[in-house]
ROSE-4610 file (N, C-alpha, C; in Angstrom, 1 decimal, always signed):
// ROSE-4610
residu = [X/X/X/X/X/X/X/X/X/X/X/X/X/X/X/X/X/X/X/X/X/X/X/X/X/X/X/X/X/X/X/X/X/X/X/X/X/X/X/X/X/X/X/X/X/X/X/X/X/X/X/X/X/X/X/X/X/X/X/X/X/X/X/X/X/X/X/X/X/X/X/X/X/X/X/X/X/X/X/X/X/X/X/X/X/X/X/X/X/X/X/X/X/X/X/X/X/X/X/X/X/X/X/X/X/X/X/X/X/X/X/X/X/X/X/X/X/X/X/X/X/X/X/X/X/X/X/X/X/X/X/X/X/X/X/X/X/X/X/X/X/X/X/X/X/X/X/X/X/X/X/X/X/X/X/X/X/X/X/X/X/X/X/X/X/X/X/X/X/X/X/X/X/X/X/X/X/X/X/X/X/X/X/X/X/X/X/X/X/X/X/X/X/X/X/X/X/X/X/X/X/X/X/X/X/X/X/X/X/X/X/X/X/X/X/X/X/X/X/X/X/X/X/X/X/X/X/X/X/X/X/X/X/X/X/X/X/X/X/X/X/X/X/X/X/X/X/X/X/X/X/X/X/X/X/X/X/X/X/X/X/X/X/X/X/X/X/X/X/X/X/X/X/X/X/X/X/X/X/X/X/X/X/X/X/X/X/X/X/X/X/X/X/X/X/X/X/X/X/X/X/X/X/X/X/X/X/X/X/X/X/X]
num = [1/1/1/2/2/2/3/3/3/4/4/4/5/5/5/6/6/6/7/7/7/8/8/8/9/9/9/10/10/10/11/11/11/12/12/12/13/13/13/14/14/14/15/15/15/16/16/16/17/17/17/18/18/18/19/19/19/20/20/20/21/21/21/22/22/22/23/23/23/24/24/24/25/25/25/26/26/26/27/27/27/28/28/28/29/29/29/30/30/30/31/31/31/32/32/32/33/33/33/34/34/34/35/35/35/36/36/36/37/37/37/38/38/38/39/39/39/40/40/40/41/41/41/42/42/42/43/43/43/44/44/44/45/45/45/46/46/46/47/47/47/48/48/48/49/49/49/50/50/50/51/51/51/52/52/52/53/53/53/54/54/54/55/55/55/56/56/56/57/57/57/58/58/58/59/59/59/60/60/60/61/61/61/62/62/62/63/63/63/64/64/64/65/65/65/66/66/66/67/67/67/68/68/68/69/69/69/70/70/70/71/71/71/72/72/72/73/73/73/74/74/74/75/75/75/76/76/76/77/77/77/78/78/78/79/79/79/80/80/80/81/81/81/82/82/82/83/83/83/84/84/84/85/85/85/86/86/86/87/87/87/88/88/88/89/89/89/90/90/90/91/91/91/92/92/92/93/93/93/94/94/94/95/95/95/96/96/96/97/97/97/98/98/98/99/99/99/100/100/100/101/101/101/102/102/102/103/103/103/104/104/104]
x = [+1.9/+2.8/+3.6/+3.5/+4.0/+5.5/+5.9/+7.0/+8.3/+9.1/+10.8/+11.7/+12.6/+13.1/+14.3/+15.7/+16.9/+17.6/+17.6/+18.1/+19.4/+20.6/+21.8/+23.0/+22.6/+23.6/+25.2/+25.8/+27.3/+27.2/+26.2/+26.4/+27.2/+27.2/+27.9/+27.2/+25.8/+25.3/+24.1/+24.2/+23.7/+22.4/+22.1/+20.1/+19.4/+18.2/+16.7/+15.4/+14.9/+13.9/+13.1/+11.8/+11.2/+9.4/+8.5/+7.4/+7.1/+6.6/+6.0/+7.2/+8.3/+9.3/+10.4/+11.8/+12.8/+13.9/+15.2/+16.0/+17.3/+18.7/+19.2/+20.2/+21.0/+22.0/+23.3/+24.3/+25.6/+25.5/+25.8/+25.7/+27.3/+27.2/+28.8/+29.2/+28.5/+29.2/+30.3/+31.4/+32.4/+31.9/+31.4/+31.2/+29.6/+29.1/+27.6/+26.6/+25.4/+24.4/+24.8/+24.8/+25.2/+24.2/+24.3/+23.6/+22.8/+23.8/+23.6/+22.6/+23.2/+22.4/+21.0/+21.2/+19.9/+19.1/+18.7/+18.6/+17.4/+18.4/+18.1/+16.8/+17.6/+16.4/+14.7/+15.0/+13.5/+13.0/+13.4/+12.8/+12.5/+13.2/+12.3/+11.1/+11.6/+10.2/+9.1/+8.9/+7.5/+7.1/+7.4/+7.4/+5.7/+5.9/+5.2/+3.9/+2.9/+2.0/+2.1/+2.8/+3.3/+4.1/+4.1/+5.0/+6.2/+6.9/+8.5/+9.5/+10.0/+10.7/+12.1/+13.0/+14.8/+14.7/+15.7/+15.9/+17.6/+18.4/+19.8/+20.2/+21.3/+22.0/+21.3/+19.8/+19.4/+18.0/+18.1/+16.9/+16.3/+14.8/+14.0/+13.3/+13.5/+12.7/+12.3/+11.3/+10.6/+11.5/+11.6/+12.3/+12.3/+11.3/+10.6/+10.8/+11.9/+12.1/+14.1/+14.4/+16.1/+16.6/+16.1/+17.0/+16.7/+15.7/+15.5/+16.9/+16.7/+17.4/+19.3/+19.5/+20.2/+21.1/+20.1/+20.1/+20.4/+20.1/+20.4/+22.0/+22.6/+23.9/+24.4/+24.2/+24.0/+26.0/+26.6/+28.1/+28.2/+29.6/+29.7/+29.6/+29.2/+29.1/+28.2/+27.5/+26.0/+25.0/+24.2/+23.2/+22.0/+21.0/+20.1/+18.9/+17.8/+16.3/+15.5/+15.4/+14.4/+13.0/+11.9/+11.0/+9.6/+8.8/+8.0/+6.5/+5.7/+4.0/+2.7/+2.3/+0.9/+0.2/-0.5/-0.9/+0.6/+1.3/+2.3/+3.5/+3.5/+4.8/+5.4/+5.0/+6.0/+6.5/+5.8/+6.4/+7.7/+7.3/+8.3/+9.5/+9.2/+10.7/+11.7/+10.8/+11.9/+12.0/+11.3/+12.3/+13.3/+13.3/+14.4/+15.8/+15.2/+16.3/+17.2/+16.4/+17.4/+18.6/+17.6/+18.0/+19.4/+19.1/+20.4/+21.9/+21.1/+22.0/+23.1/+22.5/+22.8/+23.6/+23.7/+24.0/+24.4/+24.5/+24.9/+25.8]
y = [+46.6/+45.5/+45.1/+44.3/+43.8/+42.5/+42.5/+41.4/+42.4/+41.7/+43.2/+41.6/+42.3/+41.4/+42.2/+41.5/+42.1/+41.9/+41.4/+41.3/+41.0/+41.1/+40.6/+40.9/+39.6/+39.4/+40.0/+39.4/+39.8/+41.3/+42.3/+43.6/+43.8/+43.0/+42.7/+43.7/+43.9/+44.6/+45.7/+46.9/+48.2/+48.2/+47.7/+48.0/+47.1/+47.6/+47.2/+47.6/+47.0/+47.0/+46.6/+47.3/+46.8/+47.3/+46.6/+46.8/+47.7/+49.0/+49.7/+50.2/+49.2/+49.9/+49.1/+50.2/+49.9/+49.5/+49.4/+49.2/+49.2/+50.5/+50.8/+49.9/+50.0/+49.3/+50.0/+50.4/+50.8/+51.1/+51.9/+51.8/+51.6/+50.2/+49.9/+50.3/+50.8/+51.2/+52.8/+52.0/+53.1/+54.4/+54.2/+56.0/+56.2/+55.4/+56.5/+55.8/+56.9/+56.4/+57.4/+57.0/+57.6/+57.5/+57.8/+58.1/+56.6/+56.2/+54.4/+54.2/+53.3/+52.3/+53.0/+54.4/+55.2/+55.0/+55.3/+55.4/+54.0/+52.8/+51.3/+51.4/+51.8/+51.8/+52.6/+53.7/+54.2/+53.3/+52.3/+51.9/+50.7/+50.1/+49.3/+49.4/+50.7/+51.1/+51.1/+52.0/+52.3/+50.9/+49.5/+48.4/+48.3/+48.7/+48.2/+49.8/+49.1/+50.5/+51.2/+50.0/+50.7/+52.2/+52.8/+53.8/+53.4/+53.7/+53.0/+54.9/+54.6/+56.1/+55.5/+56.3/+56.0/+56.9/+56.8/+57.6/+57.7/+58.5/+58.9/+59.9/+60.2/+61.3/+62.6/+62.1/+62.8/+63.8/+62.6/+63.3/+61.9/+62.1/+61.3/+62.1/+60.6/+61.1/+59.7/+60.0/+59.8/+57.8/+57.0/+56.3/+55.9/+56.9/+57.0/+57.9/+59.1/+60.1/+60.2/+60.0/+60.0/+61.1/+62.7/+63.7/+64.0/+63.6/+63.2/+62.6/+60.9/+60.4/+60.5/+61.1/+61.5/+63.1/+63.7/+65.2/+64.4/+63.6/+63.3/+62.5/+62.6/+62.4/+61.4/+60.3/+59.3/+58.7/+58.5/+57.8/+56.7/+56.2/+54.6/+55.2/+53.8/+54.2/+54.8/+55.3/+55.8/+55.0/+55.1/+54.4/+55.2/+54.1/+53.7/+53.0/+53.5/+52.8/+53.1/+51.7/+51.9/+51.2/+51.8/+51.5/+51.5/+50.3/+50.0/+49.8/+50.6/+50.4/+50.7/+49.6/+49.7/+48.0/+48.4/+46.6/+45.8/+46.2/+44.8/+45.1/+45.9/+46.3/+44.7/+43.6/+42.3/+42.4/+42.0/+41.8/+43.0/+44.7/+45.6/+45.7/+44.5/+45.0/+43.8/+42.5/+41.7/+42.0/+42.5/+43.1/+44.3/+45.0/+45.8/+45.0/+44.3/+43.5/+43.0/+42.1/+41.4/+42.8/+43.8/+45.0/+45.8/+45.8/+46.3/+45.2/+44.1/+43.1/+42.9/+43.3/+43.3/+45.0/+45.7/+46.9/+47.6/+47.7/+48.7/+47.4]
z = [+36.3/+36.6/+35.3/+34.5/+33.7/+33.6/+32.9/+33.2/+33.2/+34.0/+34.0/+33.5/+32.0/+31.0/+31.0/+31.0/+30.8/+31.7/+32.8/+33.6/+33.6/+33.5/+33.4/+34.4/+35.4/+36.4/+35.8/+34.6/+34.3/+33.8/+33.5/+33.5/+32.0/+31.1/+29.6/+28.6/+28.8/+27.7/+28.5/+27.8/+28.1/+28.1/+28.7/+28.7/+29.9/+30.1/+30.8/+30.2/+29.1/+28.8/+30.0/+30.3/+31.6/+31.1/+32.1/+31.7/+32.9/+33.0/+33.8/+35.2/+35.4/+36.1/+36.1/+36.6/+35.7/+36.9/+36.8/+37.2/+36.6/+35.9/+35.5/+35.3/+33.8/+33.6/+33.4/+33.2/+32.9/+31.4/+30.7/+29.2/+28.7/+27.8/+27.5/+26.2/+25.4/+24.1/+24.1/+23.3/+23.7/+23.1/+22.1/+21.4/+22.1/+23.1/+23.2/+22.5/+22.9/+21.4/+20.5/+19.4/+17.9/+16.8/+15.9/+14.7/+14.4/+13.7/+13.2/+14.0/+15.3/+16.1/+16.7/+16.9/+17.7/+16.1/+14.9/+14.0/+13.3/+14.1/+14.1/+15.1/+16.0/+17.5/+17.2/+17.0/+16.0/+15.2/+14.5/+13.9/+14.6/+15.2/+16.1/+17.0/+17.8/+18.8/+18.0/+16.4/+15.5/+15.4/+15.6/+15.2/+16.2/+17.6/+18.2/+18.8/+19.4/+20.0/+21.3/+22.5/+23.7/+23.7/+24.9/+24.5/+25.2/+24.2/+24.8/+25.6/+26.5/+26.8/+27.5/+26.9/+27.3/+28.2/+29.5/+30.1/+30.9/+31.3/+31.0/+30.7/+31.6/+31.7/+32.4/+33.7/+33.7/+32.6/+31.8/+30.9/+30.5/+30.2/+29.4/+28.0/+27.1/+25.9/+25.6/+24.3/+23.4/+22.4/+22.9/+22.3/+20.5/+20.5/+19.2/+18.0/+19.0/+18.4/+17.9/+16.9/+17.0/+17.9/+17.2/+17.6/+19.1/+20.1/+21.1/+22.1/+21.0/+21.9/+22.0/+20.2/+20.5/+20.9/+21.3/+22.3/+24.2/+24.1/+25.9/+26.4/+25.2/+25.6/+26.2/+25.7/+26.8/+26.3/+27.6/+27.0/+27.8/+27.7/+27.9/+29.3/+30.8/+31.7/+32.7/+31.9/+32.5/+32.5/+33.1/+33.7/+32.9/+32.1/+31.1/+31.7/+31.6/+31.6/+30.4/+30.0/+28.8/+29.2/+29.4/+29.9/+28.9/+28.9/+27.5/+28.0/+28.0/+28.5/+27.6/+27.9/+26.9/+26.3/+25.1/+25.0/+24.6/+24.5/+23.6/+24.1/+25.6/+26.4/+26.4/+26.4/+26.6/+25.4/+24.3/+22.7/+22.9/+23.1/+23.0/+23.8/+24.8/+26.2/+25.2/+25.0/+24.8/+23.3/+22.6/+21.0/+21.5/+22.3/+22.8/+23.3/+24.6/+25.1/+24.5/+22.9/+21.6/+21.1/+20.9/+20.1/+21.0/+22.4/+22.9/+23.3/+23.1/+23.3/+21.8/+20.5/+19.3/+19.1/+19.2/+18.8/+19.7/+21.6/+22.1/+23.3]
Protein backbone atom coordinates (compact mmCIF):
# COMPACT_ATOMS: atom_id res chain seq x y z
CA UNK A 1 0.00 0.00 0.00
CA UNK A 2 1.65 2.99 0.97
CA UNK A 3 0.71 6.78 0.45
CA UNK A 4 0.61 7.88 -3.69
CA UNK A 5 2.15 11.75 -3.31
CA UNK A 6 2.47 13.98 -6.48
CA UNK A 7 -0.49 14.17 -7.70
CA UNK A 8 -0.87 17.26 -9.81
CA UNK A 9 -4.21 18.03 -11.23
CA UNK A 10 -2.45 21.18 -13.63
CA UNK A 11 0.13 18.52 -15.16
CA UNK A 12 3.00 21.65 -14.53
CA UNK A 13 5.79 19.46 -13.29
CA UNK A 14 7.24 15.95 -14.50
CA UNK A 15 6.88 13.41 -11.90
CA UNK A 16 4.92 10.77 -9.51
CA UNK A 17 6.81 9.68 -6.80
CA UNK A 18 4.44 6.85 -5.51
CA UNK A 19 4.57 4.32 -2.79
CA UNK A 20 4.20 0.69 -4.22
CA UNK A 21 2.11 1.96 -7.32
CA UNK A 22 2.17 4.48 -9.76
CA UNK A 23 0.32 6.51 -12.09
CA UNK A 24 2.38 8.43 -14.96
CA UNK A 25 3.05 12.01 -15.51
CA UNK A 26 4.25 13.75 -18.84
CA UNK A 27 7.89 14.69 -18.54
CA UNK A 28 8.27 18.59 -19.05
CA UNK A 29 11.88 19.47 -19.20
CA UNK A 30 12.91 20.69 -22.58
CA UNK A 31 16.35 18.95 -22.86
CA UNK A 32 15.34 15.43 -21.05
CA UNK A 33 17.06 14.05 -18.17
CA UNK A 34 20.62 15.26 -18.52
CA UNK A 35 23.78 15.05 -16.69
CA UNK A 36 23.28 17.99 -13.99
CA UNK A 37 19.84 17.26 -12.69
CA UNK A 38 20.01 13.18 -13.12
CA UNK A 39 23.45 13.53 -11.20
CA UNK A 40 21.36 15.69 -8.29
CA UNK A 41 18.80 12.87 -8.35
CA UNK A 42 21.42 10.03 -7.34
CA UNK A 43 22.18 11.79 -4.82
CA UNK A 44 19.12 12.16 -3.42
CA UNK A 45 17.73 8.56 -3.77
CA UNK A 46 21.36 7.25 -1.67
CA UNK A 47 19.79 9.73 0.98
CA UNK A 48 17.18 7.18 1.86
CA UNK A 49 16.92 2.92 2.17
CA UNK A 50 13.74 2.17 0.03
CA UNK A 51 14.37 1.13 -3.34
CA UNK A 52 13.52 3.88 -5.51
CA UNK A 53 13.13 2.71 -9.60
CA UNK A 54 12.37 5.43 -12.68
CA UNK A 55 10.61 4.10 -15.26
CA UNK A 56 10.18 5.65 -19.13
CA UNK A 57 10.53 5.38 -22.46
CA UNK A 58 9.74 1.88 -22.07
CA UNK A 59 12.57 0.94 -19.73
CA UNK A 60 13.10 0.77 -15.97
CA UNK A 61 16.10 1.41 -13.94
CA UNK A 62 17.81 1.72 -10.84
CA UNK A 63 17.02 5.44 -9.56
CA UNK A 64 20.20 5.08 -7.90
CA UNK A 65 22.29 4.49 -10.71
CA UNK A 66 23.14 7.81 -13.12
CA UNK A 67 24.40 5.96 -16.23
CA UNK A 68 21.19 3.92 -15.87
CA UNK A 69 19.02 6.54 -15.72
CA UNK A 70 20.57 8.36 -18.09
CA UNK A 71 20.80 5.33 -20.77
CA UNK A 72 16.67 5.27 -20.95
CA UNK A 73 16.27 8.29 -22.78
CA UNK A 74 13.74 9.87 -21.30
CA UNK A 75 12.55 13.54 -23.32
CA UNK A 76 10.16 16.21 -22.72
CA UNK A 77 6.66 14.59 -23.18
CA UNK A 78 6.95 11.12 -22.17
CA UNK A 79 5.39 9.60 -19.57
CA UNK A 80 7.55 8.94 -16.18
CA UNK A 81 6.89 6.69 -12.97
CA UNK A 82 9.07 7.02 -10.27
CA UNK A 83 8.19 4.53 -7.77
CA UNK A 84 9.75 4.36 -4.06
CA UNK A 85 9.34 0.99 -1.70
CA UNK A 86 10.56 -0.11 1.51
CA UNK A 87 10.93 1.35 5.26
CA UNK A 88 11.06 5.18 4.45
CA UNK A 89 9.10 4.81 0.95
CA UNK A 90 7.00 8.07 2.47
CA UNK A 91 10.04 10.21 3.63
CA UNK A 92 11.48 9.05 -0.23
CA UNK A 93 8.28 9.73 -2.48
CA UNK A 94 7.78 13.20 -0.91
CA UNK A 95 11.83 14.13 -0.97
CA UNK A 96 11.36 13.18 -4.73
CA UNK A 97 8.17 15.01 -5.29
CA UNK A 98 10.08 18.39 -3.82
CA UNK A 99 13.17 17.17 -6.02
CA UNK A 100 11.13 16.96 -9.36
CA UNK A 101 9.17 19.78 -8.64
CA UNK A 102 12.72 21.76 -8.21
CA UNK A 103 14.78 20.65 -11.20
CA UNK A 104 12.72 18.88 -13.95
Amino acid sequence: SGRRVGNDESGLYPYLPVSGCGKSEPFQDELGIHARPAGIMVKEVKKFASKITIEGNGKKADAGKLLAIMGMGIKKGMEVTVTAEGADEDAAAAALEEFFKANF
